[in-house]
C-alpha positions in Angstrom: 160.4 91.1 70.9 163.0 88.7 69.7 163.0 85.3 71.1 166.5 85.5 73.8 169.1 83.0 74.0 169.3 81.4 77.0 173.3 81.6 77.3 173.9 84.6 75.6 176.9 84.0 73.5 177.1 87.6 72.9 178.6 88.1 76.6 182.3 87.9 76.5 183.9 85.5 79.2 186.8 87.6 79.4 185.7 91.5 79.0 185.4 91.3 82.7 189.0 93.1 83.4 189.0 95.4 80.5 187.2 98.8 81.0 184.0 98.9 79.4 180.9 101.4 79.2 178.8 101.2 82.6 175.4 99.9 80.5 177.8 97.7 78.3 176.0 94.5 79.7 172.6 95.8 80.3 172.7 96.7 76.1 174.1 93.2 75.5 171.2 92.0 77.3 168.6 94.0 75.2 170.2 93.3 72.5 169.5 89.6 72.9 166.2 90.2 73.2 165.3 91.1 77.0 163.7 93.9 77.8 163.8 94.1 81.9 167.5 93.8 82.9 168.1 93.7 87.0 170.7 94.4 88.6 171.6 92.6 92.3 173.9 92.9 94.9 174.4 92.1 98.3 175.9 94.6 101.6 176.2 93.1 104.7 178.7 89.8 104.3 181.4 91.0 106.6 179.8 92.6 110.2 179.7 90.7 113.1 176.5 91.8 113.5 173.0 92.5 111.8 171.8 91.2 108.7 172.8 91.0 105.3 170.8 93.1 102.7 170.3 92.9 99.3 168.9 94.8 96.6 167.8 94.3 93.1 167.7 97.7 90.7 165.9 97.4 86.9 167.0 100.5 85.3 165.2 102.2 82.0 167.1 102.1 79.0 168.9 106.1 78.7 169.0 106.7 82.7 171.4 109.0 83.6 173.3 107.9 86.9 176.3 110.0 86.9 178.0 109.7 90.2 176.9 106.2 91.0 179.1 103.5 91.5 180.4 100.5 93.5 179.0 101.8 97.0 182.1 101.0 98.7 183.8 103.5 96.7 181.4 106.1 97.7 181.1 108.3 100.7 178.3 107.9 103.1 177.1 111.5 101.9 176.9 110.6 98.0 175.3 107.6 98.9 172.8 109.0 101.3 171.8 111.3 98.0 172.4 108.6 95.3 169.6 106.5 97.2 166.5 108.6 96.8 167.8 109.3 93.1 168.3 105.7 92.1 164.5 105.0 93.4 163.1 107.7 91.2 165.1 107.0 88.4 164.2 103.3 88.6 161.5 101.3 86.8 161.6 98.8 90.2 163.4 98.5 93.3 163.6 95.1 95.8 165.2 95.1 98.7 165.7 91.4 100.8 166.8 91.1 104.1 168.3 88.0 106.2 168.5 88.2 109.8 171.1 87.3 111.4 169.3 83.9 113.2 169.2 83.1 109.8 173.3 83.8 109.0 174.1 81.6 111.9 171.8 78.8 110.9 172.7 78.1 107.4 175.9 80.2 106.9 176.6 84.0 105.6 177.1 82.5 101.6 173.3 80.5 102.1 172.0 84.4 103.6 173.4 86.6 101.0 171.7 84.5 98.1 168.5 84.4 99.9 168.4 87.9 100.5 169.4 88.4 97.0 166.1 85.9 96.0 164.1 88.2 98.2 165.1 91.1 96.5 164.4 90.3 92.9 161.2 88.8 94.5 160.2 91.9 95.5 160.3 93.5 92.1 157.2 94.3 90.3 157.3 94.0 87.1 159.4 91.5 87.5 163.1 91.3 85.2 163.3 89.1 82.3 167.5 89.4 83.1 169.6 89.3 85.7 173.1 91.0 86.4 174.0 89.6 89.6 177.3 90.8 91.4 179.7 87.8 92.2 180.3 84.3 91.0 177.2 82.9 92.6 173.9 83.0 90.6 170.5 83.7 92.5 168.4 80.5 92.9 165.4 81.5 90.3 164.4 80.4 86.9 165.6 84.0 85.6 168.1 84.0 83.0 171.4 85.5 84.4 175.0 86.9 84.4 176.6 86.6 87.3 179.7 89.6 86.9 183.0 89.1 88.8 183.4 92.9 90.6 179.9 93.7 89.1 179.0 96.4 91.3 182.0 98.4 89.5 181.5 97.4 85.6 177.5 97.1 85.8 175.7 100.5 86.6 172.5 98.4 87.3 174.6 96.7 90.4 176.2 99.2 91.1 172.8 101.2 91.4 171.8 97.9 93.6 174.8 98.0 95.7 174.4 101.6 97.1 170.7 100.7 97.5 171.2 97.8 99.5 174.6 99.7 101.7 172.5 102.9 102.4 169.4 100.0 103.3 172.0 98.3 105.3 173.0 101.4 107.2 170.1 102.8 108.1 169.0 99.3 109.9 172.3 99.5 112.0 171.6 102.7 113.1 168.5 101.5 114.5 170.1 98.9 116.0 172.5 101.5 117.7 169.5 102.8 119.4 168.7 99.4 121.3 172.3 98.5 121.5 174.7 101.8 122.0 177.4 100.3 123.9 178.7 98.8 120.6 178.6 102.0 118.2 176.4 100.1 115.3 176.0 103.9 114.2 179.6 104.1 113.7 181.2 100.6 112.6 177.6 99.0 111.3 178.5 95.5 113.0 182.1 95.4 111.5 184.7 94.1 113.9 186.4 97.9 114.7 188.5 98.1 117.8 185.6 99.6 120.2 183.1 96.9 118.7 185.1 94.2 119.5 186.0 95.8 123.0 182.5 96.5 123.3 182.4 92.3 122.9 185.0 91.8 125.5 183.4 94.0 127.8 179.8 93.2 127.1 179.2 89.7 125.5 177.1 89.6 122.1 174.0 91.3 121.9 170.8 89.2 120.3 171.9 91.0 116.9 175.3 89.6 116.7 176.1 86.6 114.1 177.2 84.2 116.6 178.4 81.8 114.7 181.5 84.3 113.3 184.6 83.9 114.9 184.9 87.6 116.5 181.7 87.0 117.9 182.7 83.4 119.2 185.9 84.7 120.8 184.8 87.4 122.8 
């Protein structure tokens, strides 16, 4: 294998907004010498309750992953089937997740790039390359991209993203079992009307991020 530059010149600053082929960065990445490219992405930044979760994807070279995309594009059906497909296709899968004790503490920004760190942690092997959704690189000494909207331009993040949602999801509706006055099954800790009437009504539950405004307020 080629010796890789460390800021791979042959990534385009600017390509960002211009339709490009789903692998277009994973092959610039090989071609620069890496071998292991992960994707990472985060689900979770938004709820007023439950943790964030991330997830880190490295795809083999030739996968075929028609049908996956940005998760949030998705329907809960197609990603419920995308999941179990992604983790067969897959050479690795991490997954990190924050708690929300930890969101309140040091802030939901701090979380999401921990639980992003946790995820590529979790890999085995481990990727030589990082794609990482967002503008924010992950704290470890792994060379990486970090891609503006990644999760719709990069098929390894976008692989990531529906890992980490469906993840995500399933959590909440666990949580909806402990907690089913607030319909976790239904909103997933977002601020929907019956959540945050449920937080009127209720007060915050030990899940709740209670350092976020809708939980504050109620």
């Amino acid at each position: 294998m080629s010796t890789p530059r460390n800021n791979l010149s042959l990534f385009p600053e600017r390509i960002e907004s211009r339709i490009v082929d789903p692998f277009y960065y994973e092959d610039l990445a090989r071609e620069a010498g890496y071998r292991l490219i992960g994707g990472v992405d985060e689900a979770g930044r938004g709820p007023l309750a439950g943790p964030v979760v991330a997830a880190a994807v490295i795809m083999p070279r030739g996968v075929d992953l028609a049908g996956v995309e940005d998760s949030k594009r998705m329907s809960e059906k197609a990603r419920e089937g995308a999941f179990p497909r992604i983790q067969k296709e897959a050479i690795s899968v991490g997954i990190g997740v924050v708690s929300s004790e930890y969101i309140d503490e040091h802030n939901i920004l701090k979380a999401s790039l921990e639980a992003m760190r946790r995820a590529v942690l979790a890999l085995d092997p481990q990727p030589e390359f990082l794609l990482v959704d967002g503008i924010y690189p992950v704290s470890l000494p792994v060379p990486q991209k970090c891609l503006k909207k990644g999760d719709r331009i990069s098929k390894s993040i976008s692989a990531a993203s529906v890992i980490a949602k469906v993840y995500r999801d399933r959590i909440m509706r666990c949580y909806h079992r402990m907690y089913p006055e607030y319909g976790f099954d239904k909103n997933k800790g977002y601020g929907t009307k019956r959540h945050l009437a449920a937080l009127r009504k209720y007060g915050p539950c030990p899940v709740h991020r209670f350092s976020f405004r809708g939980v504050r307020n109620s």
